[in-house]
C-alpha positions as CSV (number, residue, x, y, z in Angstrom):
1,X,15.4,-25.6,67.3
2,X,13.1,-23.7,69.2
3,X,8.9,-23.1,67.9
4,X,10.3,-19.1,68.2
5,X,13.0,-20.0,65.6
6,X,10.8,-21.9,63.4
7,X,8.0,-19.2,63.0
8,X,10.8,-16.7,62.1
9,X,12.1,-19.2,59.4
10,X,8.7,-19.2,57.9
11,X,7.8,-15.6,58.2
12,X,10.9,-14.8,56.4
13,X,10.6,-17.2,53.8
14,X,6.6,-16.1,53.2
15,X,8.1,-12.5,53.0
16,X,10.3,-13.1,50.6
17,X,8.5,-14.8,48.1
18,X,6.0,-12.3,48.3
19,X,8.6,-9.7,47.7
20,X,9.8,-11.7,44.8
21,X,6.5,-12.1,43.2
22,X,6.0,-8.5,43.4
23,X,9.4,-7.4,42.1
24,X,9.3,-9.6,39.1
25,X,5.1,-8.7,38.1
26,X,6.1,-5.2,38.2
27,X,9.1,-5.6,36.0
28,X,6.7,-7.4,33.8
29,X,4.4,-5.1,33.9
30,X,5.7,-1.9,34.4
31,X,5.7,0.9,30.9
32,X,7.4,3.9,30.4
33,X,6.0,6.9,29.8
34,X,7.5,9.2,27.6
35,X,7.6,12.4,25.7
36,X,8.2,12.4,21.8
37,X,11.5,14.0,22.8
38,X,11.9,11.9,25.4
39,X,11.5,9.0,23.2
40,X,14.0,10.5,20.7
41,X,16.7,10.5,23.2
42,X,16.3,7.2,24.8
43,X,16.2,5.4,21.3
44,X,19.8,7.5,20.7
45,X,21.1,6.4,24.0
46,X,19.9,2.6,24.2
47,X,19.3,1.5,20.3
48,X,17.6,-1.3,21.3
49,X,14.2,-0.2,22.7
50,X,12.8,-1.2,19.9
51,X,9.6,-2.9,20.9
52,X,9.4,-2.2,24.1
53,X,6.0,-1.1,25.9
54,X,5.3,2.3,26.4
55,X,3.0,5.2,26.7
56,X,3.9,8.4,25.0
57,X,2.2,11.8,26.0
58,X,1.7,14.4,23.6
59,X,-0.4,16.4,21.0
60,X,-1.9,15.5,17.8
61,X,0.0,17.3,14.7
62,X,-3.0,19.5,13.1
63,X,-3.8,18.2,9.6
64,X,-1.8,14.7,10.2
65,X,-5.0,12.7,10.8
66,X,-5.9,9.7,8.2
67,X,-8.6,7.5,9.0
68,X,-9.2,4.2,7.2
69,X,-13.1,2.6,7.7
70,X,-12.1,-1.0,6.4
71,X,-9.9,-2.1,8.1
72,X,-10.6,0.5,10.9
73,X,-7.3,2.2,11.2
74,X,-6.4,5.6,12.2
75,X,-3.2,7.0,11.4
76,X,-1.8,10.1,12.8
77,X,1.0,12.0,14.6
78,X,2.3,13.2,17.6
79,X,4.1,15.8,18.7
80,X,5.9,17.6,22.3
81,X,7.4,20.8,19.3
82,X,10.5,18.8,19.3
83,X,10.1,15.8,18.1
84,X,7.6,13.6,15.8
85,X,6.5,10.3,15.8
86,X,3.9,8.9,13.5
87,X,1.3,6.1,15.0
88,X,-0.8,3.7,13.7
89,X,-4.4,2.8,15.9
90,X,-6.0,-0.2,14.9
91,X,-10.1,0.2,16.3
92,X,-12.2,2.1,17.7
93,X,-10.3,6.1,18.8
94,X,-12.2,7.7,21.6
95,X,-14.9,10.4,20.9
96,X,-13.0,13.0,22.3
97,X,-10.0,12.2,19.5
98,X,-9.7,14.9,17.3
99,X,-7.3,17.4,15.4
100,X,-4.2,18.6,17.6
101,X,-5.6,17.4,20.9
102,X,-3.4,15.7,23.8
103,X,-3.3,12.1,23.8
104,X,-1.5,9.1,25.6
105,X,-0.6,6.4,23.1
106,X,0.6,3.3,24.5
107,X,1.8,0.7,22.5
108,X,5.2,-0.4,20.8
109,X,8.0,1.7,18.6
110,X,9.1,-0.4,15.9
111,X,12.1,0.1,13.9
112,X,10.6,1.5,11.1
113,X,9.6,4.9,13.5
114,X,6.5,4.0,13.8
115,X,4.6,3.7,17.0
116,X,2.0,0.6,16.7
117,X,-0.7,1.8,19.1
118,X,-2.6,-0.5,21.4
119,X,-4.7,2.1,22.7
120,X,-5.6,5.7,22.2
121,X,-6.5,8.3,25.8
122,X,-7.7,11.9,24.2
123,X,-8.1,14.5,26.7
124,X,-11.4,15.5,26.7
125,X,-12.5,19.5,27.4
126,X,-11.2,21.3,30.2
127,X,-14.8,22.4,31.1
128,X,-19.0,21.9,30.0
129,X,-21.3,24.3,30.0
130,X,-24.8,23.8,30.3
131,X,-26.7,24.3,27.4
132,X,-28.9,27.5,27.9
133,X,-32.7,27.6,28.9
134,X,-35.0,29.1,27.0
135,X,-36.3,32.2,29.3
């Protein structure tokens, strides 16, 4: 066997263990991200996606928003105007979290319909003004 042959052995070996390393941390890793109604229709499709991790985009329900100081919990829900899901925060939501804003919750769908959040991404305002000078 030739030095060419042997470097070509070992390239493709090096390759493809780095390709398999990849593959499998993205599989790992990787999340869906969904819409409520999204959700909805995968759950009806594929019962068990149950516990599975995920990030779900959509708008807080006006009026749905329950927040608990010991333990610090925030409960709330979501909404795409199709479907509803209600979610349970345990911590700190961000500053910008308020009534019927747009939010990413990632975290897990348990069977019981309620998404167990992880973590909480409120859009913040589309633009800031300056506050005015006194003239």
């Amino acid at each position: 066997m030739n030095a060419g042959m042997k470097f070509a052995i070992g390239a493709l070996l090096i390759v493809g263990s780095v390709g398999y390393l990849m593959a499998s941390g993205i599989k790992e890793t990787g999340q869906y991200f969904l819409t409520p109604s999204e959700l909805s229709r995968k759950i009806s499709s594929d019962p068990s996606f149950y516990d599975v991790g995920m990030k779900v985009g959509a708008r807080v329900v006006p009026g749905s928003v329950q927040r608990e100081v010991n333990p610090q919990m925030l409960r709330f829900s979501i909404t795409d105007g199709t479907a509803t899901y209600p979610v349970v925060f345990r911590g700190i939501p961000p500053d910008t979290f308020t009534d019927s804003v747009d939010v990413v919750v990632e975290g897990r769908l348990g069977r019981d319909g309620v998404i167990q959040a992880t973590d909480v991404l409120a859009k913040c305002g589309s633009r800031y003004e300056a506050v005015p000078t006194a003239t």
